[in-house]
C-alpha positions as CSV (number, residue, x, y, z in Angstrom):
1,X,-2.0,-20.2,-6.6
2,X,-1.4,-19.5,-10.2
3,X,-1.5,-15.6,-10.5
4,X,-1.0,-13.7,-14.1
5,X,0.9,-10.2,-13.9
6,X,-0.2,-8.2,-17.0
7,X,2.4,-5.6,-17.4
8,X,5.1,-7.4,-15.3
9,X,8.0,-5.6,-17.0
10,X,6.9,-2.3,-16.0
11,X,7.7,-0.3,-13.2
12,X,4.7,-1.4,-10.9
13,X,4.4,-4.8,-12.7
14,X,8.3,-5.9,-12.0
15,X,8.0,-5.3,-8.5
16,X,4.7,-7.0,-7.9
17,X,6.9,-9.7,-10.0
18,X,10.0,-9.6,-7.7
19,X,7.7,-9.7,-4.6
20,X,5.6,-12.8,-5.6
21,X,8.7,-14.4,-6.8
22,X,10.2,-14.5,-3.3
23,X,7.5,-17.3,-2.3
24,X,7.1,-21.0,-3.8
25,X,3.4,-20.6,-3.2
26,X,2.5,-19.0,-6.6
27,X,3.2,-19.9,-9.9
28,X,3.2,-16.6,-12.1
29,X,2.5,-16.3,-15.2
30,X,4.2,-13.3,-17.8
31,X,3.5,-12.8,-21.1
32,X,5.1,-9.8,-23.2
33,X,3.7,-7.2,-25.2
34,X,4.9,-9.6,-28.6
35,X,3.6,-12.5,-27.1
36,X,-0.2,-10.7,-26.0
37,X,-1.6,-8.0,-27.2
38,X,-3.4,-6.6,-24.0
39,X,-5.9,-4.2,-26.3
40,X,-6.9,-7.4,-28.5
41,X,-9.7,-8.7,-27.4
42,X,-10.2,-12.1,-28.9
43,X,-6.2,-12.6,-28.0
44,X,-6.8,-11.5,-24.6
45,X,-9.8,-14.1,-24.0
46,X,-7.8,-16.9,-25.9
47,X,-5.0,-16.2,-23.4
48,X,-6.8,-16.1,-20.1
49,X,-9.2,-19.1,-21.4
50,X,-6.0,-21.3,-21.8
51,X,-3.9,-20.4,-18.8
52,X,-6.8,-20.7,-15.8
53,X,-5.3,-18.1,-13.9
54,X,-6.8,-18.0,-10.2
55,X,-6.0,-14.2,-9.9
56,X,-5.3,-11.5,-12.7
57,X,-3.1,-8.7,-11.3
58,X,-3.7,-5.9,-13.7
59,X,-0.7,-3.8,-14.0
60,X,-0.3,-2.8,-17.6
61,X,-1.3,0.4,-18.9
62,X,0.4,3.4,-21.2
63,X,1.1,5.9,-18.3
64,X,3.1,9.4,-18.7
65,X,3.5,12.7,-17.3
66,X,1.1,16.1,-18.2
67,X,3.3,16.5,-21.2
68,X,2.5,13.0,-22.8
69,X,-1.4,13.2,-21.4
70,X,-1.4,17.0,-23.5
71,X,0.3,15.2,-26.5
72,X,-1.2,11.6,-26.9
73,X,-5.0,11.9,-25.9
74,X,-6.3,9.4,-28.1
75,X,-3.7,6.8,-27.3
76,X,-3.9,7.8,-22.8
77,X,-7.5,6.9,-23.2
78,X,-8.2,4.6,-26.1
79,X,-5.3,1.5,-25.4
80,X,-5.9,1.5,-20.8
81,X,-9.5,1.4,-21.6
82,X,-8.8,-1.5,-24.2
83,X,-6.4,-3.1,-22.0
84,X,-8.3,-3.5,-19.0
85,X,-11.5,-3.8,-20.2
86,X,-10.4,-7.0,-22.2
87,X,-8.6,-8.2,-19.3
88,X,-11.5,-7.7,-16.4
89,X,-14.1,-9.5,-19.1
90,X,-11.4,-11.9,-19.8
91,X,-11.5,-12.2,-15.6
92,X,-15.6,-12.7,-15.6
93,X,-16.1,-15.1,-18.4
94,X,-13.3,-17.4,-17.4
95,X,-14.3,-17.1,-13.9
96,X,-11.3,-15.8,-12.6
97,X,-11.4,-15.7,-8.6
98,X,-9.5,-12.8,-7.8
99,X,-8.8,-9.5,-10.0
100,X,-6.3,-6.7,-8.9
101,X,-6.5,-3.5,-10.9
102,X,-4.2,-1.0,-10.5
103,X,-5.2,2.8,-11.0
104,X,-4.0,6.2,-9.9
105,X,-4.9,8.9,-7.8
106,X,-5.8,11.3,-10.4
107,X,-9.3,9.3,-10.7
108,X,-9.7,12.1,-8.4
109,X,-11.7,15.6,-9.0
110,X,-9.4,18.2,-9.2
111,X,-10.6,20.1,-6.1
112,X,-11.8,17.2,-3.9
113,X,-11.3,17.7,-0.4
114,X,-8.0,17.2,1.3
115,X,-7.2,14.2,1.6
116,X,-8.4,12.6,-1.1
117,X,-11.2,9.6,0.2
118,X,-12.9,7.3,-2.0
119,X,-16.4,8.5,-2.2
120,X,-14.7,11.2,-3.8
121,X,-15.4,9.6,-6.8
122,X,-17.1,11.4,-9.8
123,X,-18.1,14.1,-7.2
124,X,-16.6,17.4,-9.7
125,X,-14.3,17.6,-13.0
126,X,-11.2,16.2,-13.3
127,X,-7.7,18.0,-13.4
128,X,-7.7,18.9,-17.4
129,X,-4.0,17.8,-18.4
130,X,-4.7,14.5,-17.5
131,X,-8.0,13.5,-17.8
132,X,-7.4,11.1,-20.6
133,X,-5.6,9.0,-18.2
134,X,-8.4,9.2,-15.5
135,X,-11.3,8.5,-17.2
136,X,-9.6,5.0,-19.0
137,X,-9.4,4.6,-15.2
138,X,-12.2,4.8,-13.6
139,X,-14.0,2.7,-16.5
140,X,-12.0,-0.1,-14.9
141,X,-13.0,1.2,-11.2
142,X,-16.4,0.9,-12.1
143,X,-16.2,-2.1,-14.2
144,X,-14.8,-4.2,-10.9
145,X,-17.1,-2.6,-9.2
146,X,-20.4,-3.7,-10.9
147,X,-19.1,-7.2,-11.0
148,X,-18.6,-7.0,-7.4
149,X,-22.1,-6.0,-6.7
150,X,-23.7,-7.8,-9.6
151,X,-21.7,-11.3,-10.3
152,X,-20.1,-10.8,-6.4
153,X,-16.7,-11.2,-7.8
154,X,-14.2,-10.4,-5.5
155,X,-12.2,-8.0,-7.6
156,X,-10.3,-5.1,-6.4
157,X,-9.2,-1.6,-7.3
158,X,-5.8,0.2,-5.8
159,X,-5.6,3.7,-6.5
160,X,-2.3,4.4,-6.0
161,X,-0.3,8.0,-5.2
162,X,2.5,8.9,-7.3
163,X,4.7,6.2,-7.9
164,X,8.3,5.6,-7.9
165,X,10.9,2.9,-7.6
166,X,13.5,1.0,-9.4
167,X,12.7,0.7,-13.3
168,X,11.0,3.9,-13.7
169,X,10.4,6.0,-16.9
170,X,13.7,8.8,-17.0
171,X,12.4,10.0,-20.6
172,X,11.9,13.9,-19.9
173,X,9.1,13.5,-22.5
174,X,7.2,11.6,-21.0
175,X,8.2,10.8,-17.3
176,X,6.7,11.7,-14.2
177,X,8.1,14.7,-12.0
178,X,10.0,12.8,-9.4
179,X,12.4,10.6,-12.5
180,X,12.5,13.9,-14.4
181,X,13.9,16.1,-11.4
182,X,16.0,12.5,-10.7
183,X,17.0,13.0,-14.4
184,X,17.5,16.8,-15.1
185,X,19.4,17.1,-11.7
186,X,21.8,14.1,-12.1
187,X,22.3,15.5,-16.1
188,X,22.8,19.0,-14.5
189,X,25.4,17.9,-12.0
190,X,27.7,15.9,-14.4
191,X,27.3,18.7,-16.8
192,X,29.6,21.3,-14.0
193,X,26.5,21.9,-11.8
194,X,24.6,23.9,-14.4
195,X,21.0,25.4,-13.7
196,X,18.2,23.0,-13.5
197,X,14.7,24.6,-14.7
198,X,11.8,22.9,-13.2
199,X,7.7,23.7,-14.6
200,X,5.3,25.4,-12.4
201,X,5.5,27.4,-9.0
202,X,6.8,25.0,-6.4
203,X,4.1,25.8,-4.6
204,X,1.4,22.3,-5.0
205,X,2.0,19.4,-2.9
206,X,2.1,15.7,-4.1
207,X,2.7,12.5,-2.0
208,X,4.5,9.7,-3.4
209,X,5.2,5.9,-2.8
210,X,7.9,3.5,-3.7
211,X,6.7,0.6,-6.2
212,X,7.7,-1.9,-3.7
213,X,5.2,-0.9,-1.3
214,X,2.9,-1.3,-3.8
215,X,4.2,-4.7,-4.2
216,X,3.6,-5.5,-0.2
217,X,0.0,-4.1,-0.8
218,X,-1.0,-6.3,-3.5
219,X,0.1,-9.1,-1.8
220,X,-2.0,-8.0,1.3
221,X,-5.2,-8.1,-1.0
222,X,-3.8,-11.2,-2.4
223,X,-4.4,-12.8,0.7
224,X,-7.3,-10.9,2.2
225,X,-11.0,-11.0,2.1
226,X,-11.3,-7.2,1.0
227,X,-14.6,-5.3,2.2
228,X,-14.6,-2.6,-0.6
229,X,-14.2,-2.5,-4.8
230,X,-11.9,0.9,-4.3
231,X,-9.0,1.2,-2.0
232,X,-6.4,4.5,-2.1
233,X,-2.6,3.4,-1.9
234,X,-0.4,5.6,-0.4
235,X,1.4,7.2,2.8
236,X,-1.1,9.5,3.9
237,X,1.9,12.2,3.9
238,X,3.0,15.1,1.5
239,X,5.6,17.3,0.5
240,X,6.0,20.8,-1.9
241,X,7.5,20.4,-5.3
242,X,9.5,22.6,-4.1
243,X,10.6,20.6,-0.8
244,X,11.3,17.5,-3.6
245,X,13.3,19.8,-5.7
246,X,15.4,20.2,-3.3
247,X,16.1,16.7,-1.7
248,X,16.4,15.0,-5.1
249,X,18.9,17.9,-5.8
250,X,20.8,16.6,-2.2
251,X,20.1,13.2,-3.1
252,X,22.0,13.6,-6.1
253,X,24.9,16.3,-5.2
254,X,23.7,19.2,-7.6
255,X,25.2,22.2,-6.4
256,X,23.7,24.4,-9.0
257,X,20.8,26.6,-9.3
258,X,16.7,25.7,-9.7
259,X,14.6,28.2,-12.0
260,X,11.3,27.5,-11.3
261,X,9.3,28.2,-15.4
262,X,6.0,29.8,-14.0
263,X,4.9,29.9,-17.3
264,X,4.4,26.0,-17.4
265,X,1.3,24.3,-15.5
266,X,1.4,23.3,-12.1
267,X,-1.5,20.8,-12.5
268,X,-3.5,19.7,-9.2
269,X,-3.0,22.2,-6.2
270,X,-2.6,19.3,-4.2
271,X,-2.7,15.3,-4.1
272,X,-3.1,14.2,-0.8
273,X,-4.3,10.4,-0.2
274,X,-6.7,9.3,3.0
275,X,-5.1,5.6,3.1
276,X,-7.5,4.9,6.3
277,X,-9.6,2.5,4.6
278,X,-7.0,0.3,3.7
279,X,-5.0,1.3,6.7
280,X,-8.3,-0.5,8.3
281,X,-7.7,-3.4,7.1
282,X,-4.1,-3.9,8.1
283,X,-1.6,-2.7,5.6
284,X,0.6,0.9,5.9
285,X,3.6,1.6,3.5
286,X,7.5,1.0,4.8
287,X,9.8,2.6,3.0
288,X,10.5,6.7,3.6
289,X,10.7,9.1,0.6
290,X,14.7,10.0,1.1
291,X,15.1,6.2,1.5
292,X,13.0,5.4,-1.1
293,X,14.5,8.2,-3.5
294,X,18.5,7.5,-2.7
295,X,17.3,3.7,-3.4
296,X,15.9,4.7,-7.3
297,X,18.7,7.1,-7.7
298,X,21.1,4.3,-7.4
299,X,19.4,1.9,-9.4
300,X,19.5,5.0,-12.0
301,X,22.8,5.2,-11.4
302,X,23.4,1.0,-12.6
303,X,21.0,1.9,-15.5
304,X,21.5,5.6,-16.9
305,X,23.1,4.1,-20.1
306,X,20.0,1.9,-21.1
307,X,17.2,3.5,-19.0
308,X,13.9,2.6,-19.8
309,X,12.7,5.2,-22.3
310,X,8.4,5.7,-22.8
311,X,7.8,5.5,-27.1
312,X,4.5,6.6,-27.4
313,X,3.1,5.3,-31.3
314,X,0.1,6.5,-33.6
């Protein structure tokens, strides 16, 4: 099966990468930023025309924390609409069989109902600091969606929790909360154990999953006959900010103090993932959050001095 990765050097991307490496049954197909500009749209075509790809995985996008959604607007919602709707067209025209887009689970309204289930969709506003983000998103929801029921392509959207793993994004700028607290507490504890100051209360609740079960799921839809457009990734299990604060800060052997800014926003009360659908059709994640963590702090540990940083451009 010859399969293209879009964005196979990013966190999400390099693991789908690593997994569908491990089997002689696929040739994959890369090509780097230089080499294909994703938000070009005659490149994109060119590309996807020329290669004959069986299945587009769609794993590129400009992604970042509240702080980078609050700065960069234009560029959160402008290039991952460009990106993937040159890449899905690219899918139609050149009658790609399969297409796997990869989203997140701030698609979501803000105060859905707990957890979070796909017909939640567009049922109440989105949470404000990073609804830039969310609405390039579900443009590509919908796009695989009316090609489903119009063209009956049999294209497929993950919606993903938070996501973590080996190659994330450690730039405080710009990363997502479980790197930065990764980040801030490691920095804090070779620095004599000094205070680490995180934003918000403590008090919301987020879920997260490791990149690599990602991986396993997108190879499950690789090689199922899906029965839905829209599936939510995840491990149907939460914790406090708060309750991650403080096994990151055990994880990493901070012995210091955590100032929790109340001035700063605490975003979505709570992002809680109903993963029955897919769980239905016979996938469920692997790998525990203090496994999980302790695995990415290592790999942060092989990497601090070259980390991947998130340069966000005009």
């Amino acid at each position: 099966m010859k399969i293209f990765i879009a964005g196979h050097r990013g966190m999400v991307g390099s693991a789908i990468f690593r997994s569908l490496s491990k089997s002689q049954d696929h040739q994959i197909i890369t090509a780097t930023s230089t080499e294909l500009d994703l938000r070009d749209q005659s490149a994109v075509n060119d590309f996807i025309n020329k290669i004959k790809p069986e299945v587009i995985i769609d794993a590129a996008a400009k992604v970042g924390g509240i702080m980078a959604n609050n700065t960069y607007p234009w560029q959160f919602l402008y290039d991952n609409v460009a990106i993937q709707t040159n890449l899905i067209n690219a899918a139609h025209k050149n009658d790609v069989e399969k297409f796997i887009f990869l989203g997140s689970s701030c698609i979501y309204p803000k105060l859905a109902e707990q957890p979070l289930r796909e017909d939640s969709l567009l049922t109440g506003p989105l949470e404000p600091t990073n609804e830039w983000y969310a609405i390039a998103k579900i443009t590509g929801v919908k796009m695989c969606e009316a090609l489903r029921k119009q063209y009956g392509r049999s294209y497929t959207s993950l919606m993903p929790t938070n996501l973590y793993g080996p190659g994330d994004n450690f730039d405080l700028e710009t990363s997502h909360v479980l790197p930065a607290m990764i980040r801030k507490f490691h920095d804090a504890m070779v620095s004599g154990h000094s205070p680490v100051t995180l934003w918000g209360s403590g008090t919301p609740k987020r879920e997260f999953l490791h990149v690599d079960d990602v991986a396993s799921a997108v190879l499950h839809v690789l090689n199922g006959s899906m029965d839905h457009s829209l599936y939510n990734l995840g491990t149907g299990k939460d914790l406090s900010i708060k309750e991650l604060a403080e096994m990151v800060q055990g994880i990493t052997g901070h012995k210091g103090e955590i100032v929790w800014d109340s001035s700063k926003p605490d975003g979505t009360p709570r992002k809680l993932m109903d993963v029955s659908r897919l769980g239905n059709e016979g996938w469920t994640y692997s790998i525990e959050l203090e496994e999980g963590i302790s695995d990415t702090y290592d790999w942060f540990l092989e990497n601090v001095e070259n980390f991947k940083e998130v340069k966000i451009t005009d």
